[in-house]
C-alpha positions in Angstrom: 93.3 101.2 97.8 90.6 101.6 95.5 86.9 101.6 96.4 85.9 97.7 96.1 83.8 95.8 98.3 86.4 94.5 100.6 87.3 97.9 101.3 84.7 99.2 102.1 84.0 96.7 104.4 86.9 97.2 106.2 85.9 100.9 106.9 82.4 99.3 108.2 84.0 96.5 110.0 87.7 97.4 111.2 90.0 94.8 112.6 88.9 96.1 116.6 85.4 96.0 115.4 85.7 92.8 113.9 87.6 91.6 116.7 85.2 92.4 119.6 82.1 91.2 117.2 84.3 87.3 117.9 84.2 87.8 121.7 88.0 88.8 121.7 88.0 92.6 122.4 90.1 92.5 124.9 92.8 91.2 122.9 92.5 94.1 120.1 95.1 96.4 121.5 98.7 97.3 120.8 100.1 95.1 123.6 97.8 92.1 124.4 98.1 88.2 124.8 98.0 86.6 121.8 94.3 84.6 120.7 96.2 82.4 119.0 98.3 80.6 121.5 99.2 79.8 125.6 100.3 83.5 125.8 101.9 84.0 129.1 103.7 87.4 128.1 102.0 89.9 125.3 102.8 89.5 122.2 100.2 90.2 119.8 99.3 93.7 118.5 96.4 95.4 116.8 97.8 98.5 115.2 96.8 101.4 111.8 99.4 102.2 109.3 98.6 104.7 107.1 95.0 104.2 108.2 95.1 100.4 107.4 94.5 98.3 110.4 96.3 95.2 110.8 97.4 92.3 113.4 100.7 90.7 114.5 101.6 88.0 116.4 105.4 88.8 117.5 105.8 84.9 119.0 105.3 83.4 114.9 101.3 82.8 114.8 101.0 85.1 111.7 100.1 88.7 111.2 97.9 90.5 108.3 94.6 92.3 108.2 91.0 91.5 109.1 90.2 88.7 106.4 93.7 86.8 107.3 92.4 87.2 111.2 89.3 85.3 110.3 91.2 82.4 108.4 93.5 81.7 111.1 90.4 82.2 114.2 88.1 80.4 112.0 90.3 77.9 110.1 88.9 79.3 106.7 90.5 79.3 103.3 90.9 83.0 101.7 88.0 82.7 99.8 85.7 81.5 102.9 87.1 84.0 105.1 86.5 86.9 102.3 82.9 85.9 102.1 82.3 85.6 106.0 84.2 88.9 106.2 82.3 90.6 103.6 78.4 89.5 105.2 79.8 90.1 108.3 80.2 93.7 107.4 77.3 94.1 105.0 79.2 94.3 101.6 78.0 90.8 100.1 79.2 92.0 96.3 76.4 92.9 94.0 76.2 90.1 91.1 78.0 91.2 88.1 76.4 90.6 84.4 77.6 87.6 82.6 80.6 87.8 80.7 79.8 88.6 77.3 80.9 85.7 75.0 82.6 87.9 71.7 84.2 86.6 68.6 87.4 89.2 68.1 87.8 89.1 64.6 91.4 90.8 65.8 92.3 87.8 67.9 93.0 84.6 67.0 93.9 81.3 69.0 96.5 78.3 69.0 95.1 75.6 67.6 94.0 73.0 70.9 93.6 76.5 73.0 90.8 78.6 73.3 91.2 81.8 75.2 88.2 82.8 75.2 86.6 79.9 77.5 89.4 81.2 79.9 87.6 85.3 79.4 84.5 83.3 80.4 85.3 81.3 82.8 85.9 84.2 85.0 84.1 85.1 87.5 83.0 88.1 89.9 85.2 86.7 92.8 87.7 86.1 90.4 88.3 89.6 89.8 87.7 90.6 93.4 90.3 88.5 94.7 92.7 90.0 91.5 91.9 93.6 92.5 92.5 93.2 96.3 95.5 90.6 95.9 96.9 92.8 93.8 96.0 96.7 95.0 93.8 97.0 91.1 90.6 99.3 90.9 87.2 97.2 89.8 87.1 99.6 87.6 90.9 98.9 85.9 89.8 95.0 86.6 86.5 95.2 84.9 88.5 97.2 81.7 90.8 94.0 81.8 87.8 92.1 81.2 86.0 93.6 78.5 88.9 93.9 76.7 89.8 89.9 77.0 93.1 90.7 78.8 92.1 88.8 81.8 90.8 85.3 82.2 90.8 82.1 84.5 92.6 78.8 83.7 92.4 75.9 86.4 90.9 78.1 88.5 93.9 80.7 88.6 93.8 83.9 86.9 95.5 83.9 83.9 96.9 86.5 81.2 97.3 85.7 77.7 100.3 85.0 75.9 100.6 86.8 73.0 98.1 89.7 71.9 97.3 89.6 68.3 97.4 86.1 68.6 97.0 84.1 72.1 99.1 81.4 72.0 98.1 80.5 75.3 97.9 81.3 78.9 100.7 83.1 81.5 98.6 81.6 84.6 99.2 82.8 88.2 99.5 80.3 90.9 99.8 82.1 93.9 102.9 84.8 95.3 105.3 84.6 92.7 104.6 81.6 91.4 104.1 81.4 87.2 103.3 78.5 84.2 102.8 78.7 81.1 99.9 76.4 79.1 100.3 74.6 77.1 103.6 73.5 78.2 106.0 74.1 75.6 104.7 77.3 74.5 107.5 80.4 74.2 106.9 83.6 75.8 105.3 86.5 74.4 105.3 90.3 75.3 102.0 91.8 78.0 100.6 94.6 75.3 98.2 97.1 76.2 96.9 99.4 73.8 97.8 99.4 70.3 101.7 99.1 69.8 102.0 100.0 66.3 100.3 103.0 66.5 101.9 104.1 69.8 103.4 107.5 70.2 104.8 107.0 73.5 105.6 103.1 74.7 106.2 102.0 78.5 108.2 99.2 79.1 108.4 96.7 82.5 110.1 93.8 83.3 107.1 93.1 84.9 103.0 92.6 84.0 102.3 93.1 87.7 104.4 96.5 87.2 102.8 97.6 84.4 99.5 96.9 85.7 100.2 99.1 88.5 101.2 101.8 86.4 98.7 101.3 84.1 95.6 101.6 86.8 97.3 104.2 89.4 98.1 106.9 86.1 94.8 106.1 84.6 96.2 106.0 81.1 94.9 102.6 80.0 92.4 103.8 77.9 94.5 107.0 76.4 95.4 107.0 72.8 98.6 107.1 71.1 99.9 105.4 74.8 100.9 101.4 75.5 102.5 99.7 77.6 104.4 96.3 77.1 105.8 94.0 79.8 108.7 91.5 78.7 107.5 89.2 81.4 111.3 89.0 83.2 114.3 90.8 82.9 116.1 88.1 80.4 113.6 88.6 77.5 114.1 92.2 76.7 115.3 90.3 73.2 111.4 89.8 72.7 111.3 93.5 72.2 113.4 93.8 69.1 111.9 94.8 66.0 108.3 95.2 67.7 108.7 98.7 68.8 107.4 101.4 66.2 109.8 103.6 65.2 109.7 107.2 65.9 107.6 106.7 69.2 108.7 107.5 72.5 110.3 104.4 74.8 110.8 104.9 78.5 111.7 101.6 80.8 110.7 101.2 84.1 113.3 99.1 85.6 113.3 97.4 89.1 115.6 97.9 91.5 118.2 95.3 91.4 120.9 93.8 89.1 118.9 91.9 87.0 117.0 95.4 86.2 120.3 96.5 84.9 121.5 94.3 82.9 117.4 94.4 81.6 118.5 98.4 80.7 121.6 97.1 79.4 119.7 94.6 76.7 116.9 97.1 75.8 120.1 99.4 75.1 121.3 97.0 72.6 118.1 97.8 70.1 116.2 101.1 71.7 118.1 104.3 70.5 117.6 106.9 73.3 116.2 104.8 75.4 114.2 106.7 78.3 114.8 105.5 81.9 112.0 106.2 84.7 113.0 105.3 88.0 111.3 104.1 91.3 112.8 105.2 94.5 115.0 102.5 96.3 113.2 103.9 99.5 109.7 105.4 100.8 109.6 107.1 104.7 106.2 105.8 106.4 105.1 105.5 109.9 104.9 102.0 112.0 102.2 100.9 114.3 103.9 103.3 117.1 104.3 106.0 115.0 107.9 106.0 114.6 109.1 107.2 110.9 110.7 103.6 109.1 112.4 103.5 106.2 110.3 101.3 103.9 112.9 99.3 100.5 111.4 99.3 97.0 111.9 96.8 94.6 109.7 97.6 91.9 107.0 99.6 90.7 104.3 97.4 92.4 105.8 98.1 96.0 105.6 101.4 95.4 102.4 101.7 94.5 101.0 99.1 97.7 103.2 101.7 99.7 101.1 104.4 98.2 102.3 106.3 95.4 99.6 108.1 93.4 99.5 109.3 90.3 101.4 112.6 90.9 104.1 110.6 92.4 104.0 108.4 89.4 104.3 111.5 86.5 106.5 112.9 88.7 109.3 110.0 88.2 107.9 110.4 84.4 109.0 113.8 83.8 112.4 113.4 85.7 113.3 110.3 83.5 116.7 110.6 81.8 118.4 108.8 78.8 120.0 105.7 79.7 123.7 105.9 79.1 125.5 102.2 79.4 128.6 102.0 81.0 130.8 99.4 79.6 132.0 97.6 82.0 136.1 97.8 82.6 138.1 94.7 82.3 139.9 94.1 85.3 142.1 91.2 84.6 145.4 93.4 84.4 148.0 92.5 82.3 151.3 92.2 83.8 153.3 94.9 84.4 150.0 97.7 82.9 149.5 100.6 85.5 146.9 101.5 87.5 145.2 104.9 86.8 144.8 106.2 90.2 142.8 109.1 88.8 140.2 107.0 87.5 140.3 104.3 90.7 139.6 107.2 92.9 137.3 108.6 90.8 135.2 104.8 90.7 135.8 104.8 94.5 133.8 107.6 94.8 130.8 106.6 92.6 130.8 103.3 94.2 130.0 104.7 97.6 127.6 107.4 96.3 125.7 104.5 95.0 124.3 103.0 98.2 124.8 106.2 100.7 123.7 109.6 100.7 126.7 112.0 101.8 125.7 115.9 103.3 129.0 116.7 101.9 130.9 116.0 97.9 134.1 116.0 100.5 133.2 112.7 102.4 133.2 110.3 99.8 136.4 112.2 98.5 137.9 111.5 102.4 137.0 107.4 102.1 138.4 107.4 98.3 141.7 108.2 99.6 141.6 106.4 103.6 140.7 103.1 101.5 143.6 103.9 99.1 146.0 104.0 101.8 144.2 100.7 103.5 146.4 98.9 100.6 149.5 101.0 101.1 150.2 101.5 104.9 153.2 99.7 104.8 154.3 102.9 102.9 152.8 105.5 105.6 153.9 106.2 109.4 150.5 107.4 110.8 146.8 106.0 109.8 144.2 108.5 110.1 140.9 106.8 111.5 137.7 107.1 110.1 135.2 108.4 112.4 131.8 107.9 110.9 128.7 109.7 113.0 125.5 110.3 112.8 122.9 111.8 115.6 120.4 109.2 115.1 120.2 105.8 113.8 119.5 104.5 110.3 121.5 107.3 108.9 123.9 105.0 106.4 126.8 104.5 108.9 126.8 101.0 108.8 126.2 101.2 105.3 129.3 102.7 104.7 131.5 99.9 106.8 129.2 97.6 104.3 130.7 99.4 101.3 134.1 99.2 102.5 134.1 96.0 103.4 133.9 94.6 100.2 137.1 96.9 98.6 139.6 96.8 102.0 142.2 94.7 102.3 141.7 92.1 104.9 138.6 93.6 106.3 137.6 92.5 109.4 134.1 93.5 110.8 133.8 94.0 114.7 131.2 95.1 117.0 132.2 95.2 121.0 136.1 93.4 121.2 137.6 93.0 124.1 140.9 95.0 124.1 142.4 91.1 124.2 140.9 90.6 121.3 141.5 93.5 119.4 145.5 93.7 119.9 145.8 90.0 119.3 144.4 89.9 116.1 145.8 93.3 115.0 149.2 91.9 116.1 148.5 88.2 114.1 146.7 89.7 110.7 147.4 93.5 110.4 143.5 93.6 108.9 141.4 96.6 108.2 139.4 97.2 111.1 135.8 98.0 110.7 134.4 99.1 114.0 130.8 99.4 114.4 128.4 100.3 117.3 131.4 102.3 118.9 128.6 104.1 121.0 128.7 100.7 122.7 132.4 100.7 123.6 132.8 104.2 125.6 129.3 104.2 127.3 129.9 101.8 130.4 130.0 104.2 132.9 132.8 103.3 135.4 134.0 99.9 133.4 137.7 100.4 132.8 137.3 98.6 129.4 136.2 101.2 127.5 139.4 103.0 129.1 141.7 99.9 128.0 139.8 100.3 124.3 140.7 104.0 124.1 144.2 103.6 125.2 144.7 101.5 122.8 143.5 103.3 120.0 145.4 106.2 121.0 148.2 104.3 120.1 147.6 102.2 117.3 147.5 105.4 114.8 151.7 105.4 114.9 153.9 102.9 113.4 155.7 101.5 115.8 153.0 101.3 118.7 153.0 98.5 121.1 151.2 96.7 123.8 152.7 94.6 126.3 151.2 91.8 127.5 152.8 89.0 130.0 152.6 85.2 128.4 152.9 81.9 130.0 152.0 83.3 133.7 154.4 86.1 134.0 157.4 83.8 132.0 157.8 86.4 128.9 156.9 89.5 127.6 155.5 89.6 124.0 155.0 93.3 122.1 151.6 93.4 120.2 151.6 95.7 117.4 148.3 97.6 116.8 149.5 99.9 114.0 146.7 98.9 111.4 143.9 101.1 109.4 140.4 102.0 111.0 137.6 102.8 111.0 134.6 103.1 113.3 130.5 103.5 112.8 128.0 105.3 116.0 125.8 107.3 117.2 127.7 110.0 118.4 131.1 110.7 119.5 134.3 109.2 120.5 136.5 110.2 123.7 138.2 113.5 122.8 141.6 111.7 122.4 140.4 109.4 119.7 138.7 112.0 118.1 141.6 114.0 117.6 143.0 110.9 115.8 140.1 110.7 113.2 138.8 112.2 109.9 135.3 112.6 110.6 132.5 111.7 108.6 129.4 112.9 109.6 125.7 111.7 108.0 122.2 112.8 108.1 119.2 110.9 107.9 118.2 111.1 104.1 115.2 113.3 102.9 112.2 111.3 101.4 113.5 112.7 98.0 117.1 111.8 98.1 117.3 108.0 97.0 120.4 105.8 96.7 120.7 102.3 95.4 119.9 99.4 98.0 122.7 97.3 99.0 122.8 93.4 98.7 126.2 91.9 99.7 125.9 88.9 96.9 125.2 91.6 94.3 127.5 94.0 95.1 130.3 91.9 95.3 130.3 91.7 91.7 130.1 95.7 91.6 133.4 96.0 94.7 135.4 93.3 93.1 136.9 95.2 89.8 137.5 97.9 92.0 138.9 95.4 94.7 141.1 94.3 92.2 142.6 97.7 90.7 143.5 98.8 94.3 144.8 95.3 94.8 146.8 95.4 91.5 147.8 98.8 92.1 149.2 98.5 95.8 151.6 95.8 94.2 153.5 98.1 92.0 156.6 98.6 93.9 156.9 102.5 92.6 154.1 103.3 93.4 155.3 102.3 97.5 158.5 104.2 96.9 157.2 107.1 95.4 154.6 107.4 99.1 157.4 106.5 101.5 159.2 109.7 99.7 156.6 112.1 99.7 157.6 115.3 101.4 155.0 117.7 100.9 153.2 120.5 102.9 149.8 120.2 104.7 147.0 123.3 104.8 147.9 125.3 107.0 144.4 125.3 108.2 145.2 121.7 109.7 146.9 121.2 112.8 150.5 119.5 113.3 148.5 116.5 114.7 145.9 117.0 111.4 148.9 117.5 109.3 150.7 114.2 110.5 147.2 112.2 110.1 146.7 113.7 106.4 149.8 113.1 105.2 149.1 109.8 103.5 145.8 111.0 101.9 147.7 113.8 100.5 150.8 111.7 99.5 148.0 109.4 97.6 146.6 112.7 96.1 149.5 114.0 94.9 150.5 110.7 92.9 147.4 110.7 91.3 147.5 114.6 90.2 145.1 115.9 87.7 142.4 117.0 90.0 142.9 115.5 93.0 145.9 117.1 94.9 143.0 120.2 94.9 140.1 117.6 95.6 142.0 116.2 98.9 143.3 119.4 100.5 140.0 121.4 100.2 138.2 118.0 101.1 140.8 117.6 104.1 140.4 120.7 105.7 136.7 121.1 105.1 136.2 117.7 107.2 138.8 118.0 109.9 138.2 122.4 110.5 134.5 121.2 110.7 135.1 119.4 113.8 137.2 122.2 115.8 134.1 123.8 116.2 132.9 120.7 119.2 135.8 121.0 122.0 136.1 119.0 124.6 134.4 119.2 127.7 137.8 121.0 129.4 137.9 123.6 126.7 134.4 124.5 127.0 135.1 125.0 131.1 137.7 127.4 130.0 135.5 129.2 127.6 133.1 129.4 130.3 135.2 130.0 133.2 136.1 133.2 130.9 132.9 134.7 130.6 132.2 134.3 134.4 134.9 136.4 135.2 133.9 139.1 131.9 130.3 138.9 133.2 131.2 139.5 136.7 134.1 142.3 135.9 136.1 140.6 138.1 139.9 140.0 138.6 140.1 137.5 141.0 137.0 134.8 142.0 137.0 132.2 145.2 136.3 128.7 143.9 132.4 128.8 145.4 131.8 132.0 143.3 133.0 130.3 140.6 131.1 127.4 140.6 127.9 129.3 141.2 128.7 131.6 138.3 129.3 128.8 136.2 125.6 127.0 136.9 124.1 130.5 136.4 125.0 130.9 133.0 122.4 130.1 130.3 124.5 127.9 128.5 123.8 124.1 126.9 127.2 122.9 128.8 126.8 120.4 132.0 127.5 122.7 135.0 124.3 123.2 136.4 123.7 119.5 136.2 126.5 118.6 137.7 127.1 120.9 140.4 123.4 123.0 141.0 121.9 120.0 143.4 125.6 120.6 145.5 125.1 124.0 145.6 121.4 123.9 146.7 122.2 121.6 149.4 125.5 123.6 150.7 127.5 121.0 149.7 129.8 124.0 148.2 133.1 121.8 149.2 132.4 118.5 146.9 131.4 121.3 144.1 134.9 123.2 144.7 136.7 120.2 144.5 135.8 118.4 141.2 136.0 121.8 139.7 139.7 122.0 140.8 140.5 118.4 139.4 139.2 119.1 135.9 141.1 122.7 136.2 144.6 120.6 136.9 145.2 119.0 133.7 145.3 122.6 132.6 147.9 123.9 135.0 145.6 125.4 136.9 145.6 124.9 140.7 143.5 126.8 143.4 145.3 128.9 146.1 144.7 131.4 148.6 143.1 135.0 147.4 142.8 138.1 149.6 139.0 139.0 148.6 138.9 141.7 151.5 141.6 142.4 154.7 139.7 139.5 156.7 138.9 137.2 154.0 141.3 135.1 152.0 139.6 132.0 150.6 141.1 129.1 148.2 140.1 130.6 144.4 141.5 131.8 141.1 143.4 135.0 139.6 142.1 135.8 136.4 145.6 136.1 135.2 146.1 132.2 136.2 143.7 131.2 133.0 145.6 133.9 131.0 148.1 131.2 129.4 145.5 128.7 129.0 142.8 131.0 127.2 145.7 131.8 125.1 146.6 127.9 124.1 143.0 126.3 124.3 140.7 128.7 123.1 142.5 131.0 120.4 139.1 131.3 118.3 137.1 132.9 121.3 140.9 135.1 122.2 141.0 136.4 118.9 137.4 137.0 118.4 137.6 138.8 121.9 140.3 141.0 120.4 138.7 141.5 117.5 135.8 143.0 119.4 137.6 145.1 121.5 139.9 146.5 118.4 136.2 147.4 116.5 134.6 149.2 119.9 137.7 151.4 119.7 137.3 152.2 116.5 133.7 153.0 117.0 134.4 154.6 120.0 137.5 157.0 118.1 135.0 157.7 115.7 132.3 159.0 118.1 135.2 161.1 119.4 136.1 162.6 116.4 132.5 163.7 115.6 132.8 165.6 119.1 129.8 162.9 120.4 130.2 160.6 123.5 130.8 156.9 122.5 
């Protein structure tokens, strides 16, 4: 904010100040009973963002800052509680000379309307309350003035329609609320500065955007510099053939559709057209002092949010030359083919529109999962989607969002009931969209999370089936729950489900990676044509024969259950050729190899279990030995939590046992060791892990013999130059 009156009384007199002066201290505090209303529970919080203080009532009273705190205590109207707030601080604004009545020789009025009675009927307030309203320096607000661009009409500030010559007023009533007087009179361009003489022209959909930018960059007064605001998005026609030629153009568009199709007209006229744009997001801190992700919809927001003048040039310099995109017909002629190649491709962009991906290979992955959403029927398996993140707010649900509007049949869940889920898999064969799995497998000992995962395991096959009993015990009915999937949460899925899924991992995006922001009626119209193509394209009855008769060879990188999951992404891939046979195998492997790396909780035992008996150099260990060795080891794995308080209290026998159960699904059973001639407890041979090192944990078997095989190369070497090794 800029140094005005208001502000600076709001560094005197801040909201807790304020707030305490009214005999309600006690209520300025992050969690306190509400002044407002019968407040039996807390609900109203006094909090700084950004080191702006401001109020909430979380029960509906209202929030805002300190002069909104006065209207609603005192029952003022903004301008009442704006004076109040300002004596009450000691910033009563210094009386501003009179307007200075001048006859611009350069401007001239419509007949009936004088403009210039509207320049002086403006008053000191007047401004005030435009500059804080509106986030405007005095200083920009004052410029406005002198140079007639400002005035007051009915008591509402008021721009002028038309430049050269007013034609009349643009008059703000309030939020975003506009007239134009007289009634009747067409719209005309915001200039400011000289247009025909302009060497480099900004243009906004908006005058409150180019206001902004105008005051933030400081280049109202620069020569050679103007800036022109069509006064919405559906008169960039106004434009045409009031440009000078030879100068620079750069748009400013807002973020939303109408902002494109306002590109799209300027296009039409503006050769090279310049595009500058404002970041769909902005990171900032809340009144706890959590990092939230604050939307942008235009220039303005961003600079309330806080952009400054760097941040400003900064989207200057990066601007690029807008390239329209025709838009493709989709209304497909009968019997014209689908290019796959360029549906995939579309897929892709589509999705990298509205989420950021850590990885080029994850949006690849979805192109070809939601291409075989439309042509199952063809496939035997359905790989799932697995889509992950560590935190929240990281674009998984964004991605079911996407989808959602391009699947076929898409049906969005959060927490079904097993009943639910095979019923109306078994009724509708839709595309399930799964979200807040964290939810599902997080219930501690309910069985339904259990009933959920066995069902999943099985619904990847063709073929799979749960029975159910109908009409008390009468009949038996098969419910199929072969269908596509895919699921959204905050980290991981039981083991078994995992090793059914493509995983698609996301990261929280970095302040200067910005993506599109999603509104399901506008992109509708963006997912339809490509809705369509698949639609169109999963009809073609070669296209299903030529999948159901794919033979073709998975990476050998993947493993047979990979391979069987992959196969219709590849079959898909291999139809469409060019590129993308390349594209799916490197993006396949990169995604599912990725994901070897986190084993399950048994194969980290084993791994484990292994360096005890390394560490230890020993050949044989009773089950209490290992245990303890297993809670000694500085390792991020759960043993010492789940088996150091047993051990501290000599409860080495409950310790022993669970150890033993999660070492039988393995093969592995405890028996009876001769540790010395009078001691034979219940432990392990190393040689009983042999097989199962050998099965489960190849990477750290071959690494291990990879190790060995270099110390005796170092150590034949050492031998050779007649030294000890």
């Amino acid at each position: 904010m800029s140094n005005t009156p208001i502000q600076q009384a709001k560094l005197r007199l801040p909201l807790p100040l304020l707030m305490r002066q009214l005999g309600l201290g006690d209520h300025a505090k992050k969690n306190a009973r509400c002044p407002f209303h019968d407040d039996r529970n807390p609900s109203f919080s006094v909090f700084q963002i950004d080191g702006v203080w401001f109020w909430k009532c979380h029960a509906g009273c209202g929030q805002g800052d300190e002069i909104t705190f006065l209207e609603k205590h005192k029952g003022l109207i903004a301008g009442e509680a704006t004076k109040l707030f300002l004596e009450m601080a000691g910033c009563a604004p210094v009386g501003h000379p009179p307007a200075i009545h001048r006859d611009n020789s350069e401007r001239t009025h419509n007949k009936g309307f004088d403009w210039q009675a509207c320049v002086d009927a403006l008053t000191e307030s007047d401004l005030e309350r435009l500059g804080n309203d509106r986030w405007l320096s005095r200083k920009f607000c004052d410029w406005l003035r002198e140079k007639q661009l400002v005035g007051l009409h009915n008591g509402r500030v008021a721009f002028p329609n038309g430049n050269e010559t007013v034609h009349g007023a643009h008059v703000w009533s309030g939020s975003k609320d506009w007239y134009y007087h007289p009634s009747g009179v067409g719209t005309h361009p915001f200039v400011i500065g000289d247009l025909a003489r302009a060497k480099q022209v900004h243009l906004f959909e908006s005058q409150w955007d180019m206001l902004a930018f105008a005051d933030r960059s400081g280049n109202y007064t620069a020569e050679g510099v103007a800036f022109v605001a069509t006064r919405g998005a559906s008169n960039a026609a106004l434009l045409k053939e009031r440009l000078p030629s030879g100068a620079s153009i750069l748009a400013w568009p807002q973020n939303d559709t109408a902002g494109k199709e306002w590109l799209n007209d300027l296009s039409a006229f503006v050769p090279g057209l310049g595009v500058a744009r404002v970041p769909f997001s902005i990171e900032r801190r809340n009144e706890f002092g959590e990092a939230v992700e604050v939307r942008l919809k235009d220039l303005n927001d961003w600079t309330k949010a806080g952009a400054i003048a760097e941040d400003l040039y900064a989207a200057f310099w990066h601007n690029e030359i807008f390239n329209p995109q025709p838009v493709e017909s989709v209304a497909l002629s009968k019997g014209k083919s689908v290019d796959l190649a360029a549906l995939l491709g579309d897929i892709c962009a589509y999705l990298k529109r509205f989420v950021v991906f850590p990885s080029e290979a994850q949006p690849i992955a979805i192109a070809f999962w939601t291409a075989h959403a439309w042509t199952i029927d063809a496939f035997d398996y359905t790989p799932y989607l697995q889509i992950t993140s560590p935190e929240k707010q990281c674009g998984k649900s964004r991605v079911l969002d996407c989808l959602e509007l391009i699947v076929p049949q898409a049906w969005r869940a959060i927490s079904p009931s097993e009943a639910v889920l095979f019923r109306k898999i078994d009724k509708d064969r839709p595309t399930l969209l799964l979200d807040e799995t964290d939810t599902l497998f997080s219930r501690g000992s309910d069985d339904r999370g259990e009933l959920l995962r066995s069902l999943l395991n099985a619904g990847f096959e063709r073929g799979a089936k749960v029975p159910r009993c109908l009409n008390k015990g009468s009949a038996i009915h098969d419910y199929e729950v072969f269908c596509p999937k895919a699921f959204a949460g905050i980290g991981s899925l039981p083991d078994t489900v995992t090793d059914r899924c493509i995983p698609i991992r996301l990261r929280k995006k970095r302040r200067d990676e910005s993506v599109e922001r999603f509104r399901k009626r506008e992109c509708k119209k963006i997912g339809e044509p490509i809705r369509e193509r698949l639609e169109a394209w999963s009809r073609d009855e070669k296209v299903i024969a030529a999948l159901r008769s794919a033979r073709l060879d998975a990476p050998d990188a993947l493993s047979d259950r990979q391979a069987d999951i992959c196969e219709p992404l590849l079959a898909i891939a291999d139809l469409a050729s060019g590129q993308w046979p390349q594209k799916a195998r490197e993006s396949l492997v990169e995604l599912c190899t990725s994901s070897e790396n986190e084993d399950s909780v048994g194969v980290k035992l084993l791994s484990d279990i292994r360096r005890v008996f390394d560490e230890q150099g020993a050949d044989r260990l009773s089950t209490i030995e290992l245990v303890k060795g297993l809670v000694e080891l500085d390792t991020e794995n759960p043993w010492a939590i789940w088996w150091e308080k047993d051990i501290a209290n000599g409860n080495t026998r409950g310790a022993a046992t669970r150890l033993s159960q999660k070492l039988k699904r393995f093969g592995i059973r405890a028996h009876g060791i001769r540790v010395s001639h009078d001691s034979t407890p219940r432990g392990f041979l190393k040689a009983d892990f042999e097989d199962a090192w050998a099965r489960y944990c190849c990477d750290l078997f071959n690494n291990r013999n990879i190790g060995v095989a270099c110390l005796c190369h170092v150590a034949s070497l050492h031998l050779l130059a007649g030294r000890k090794p």
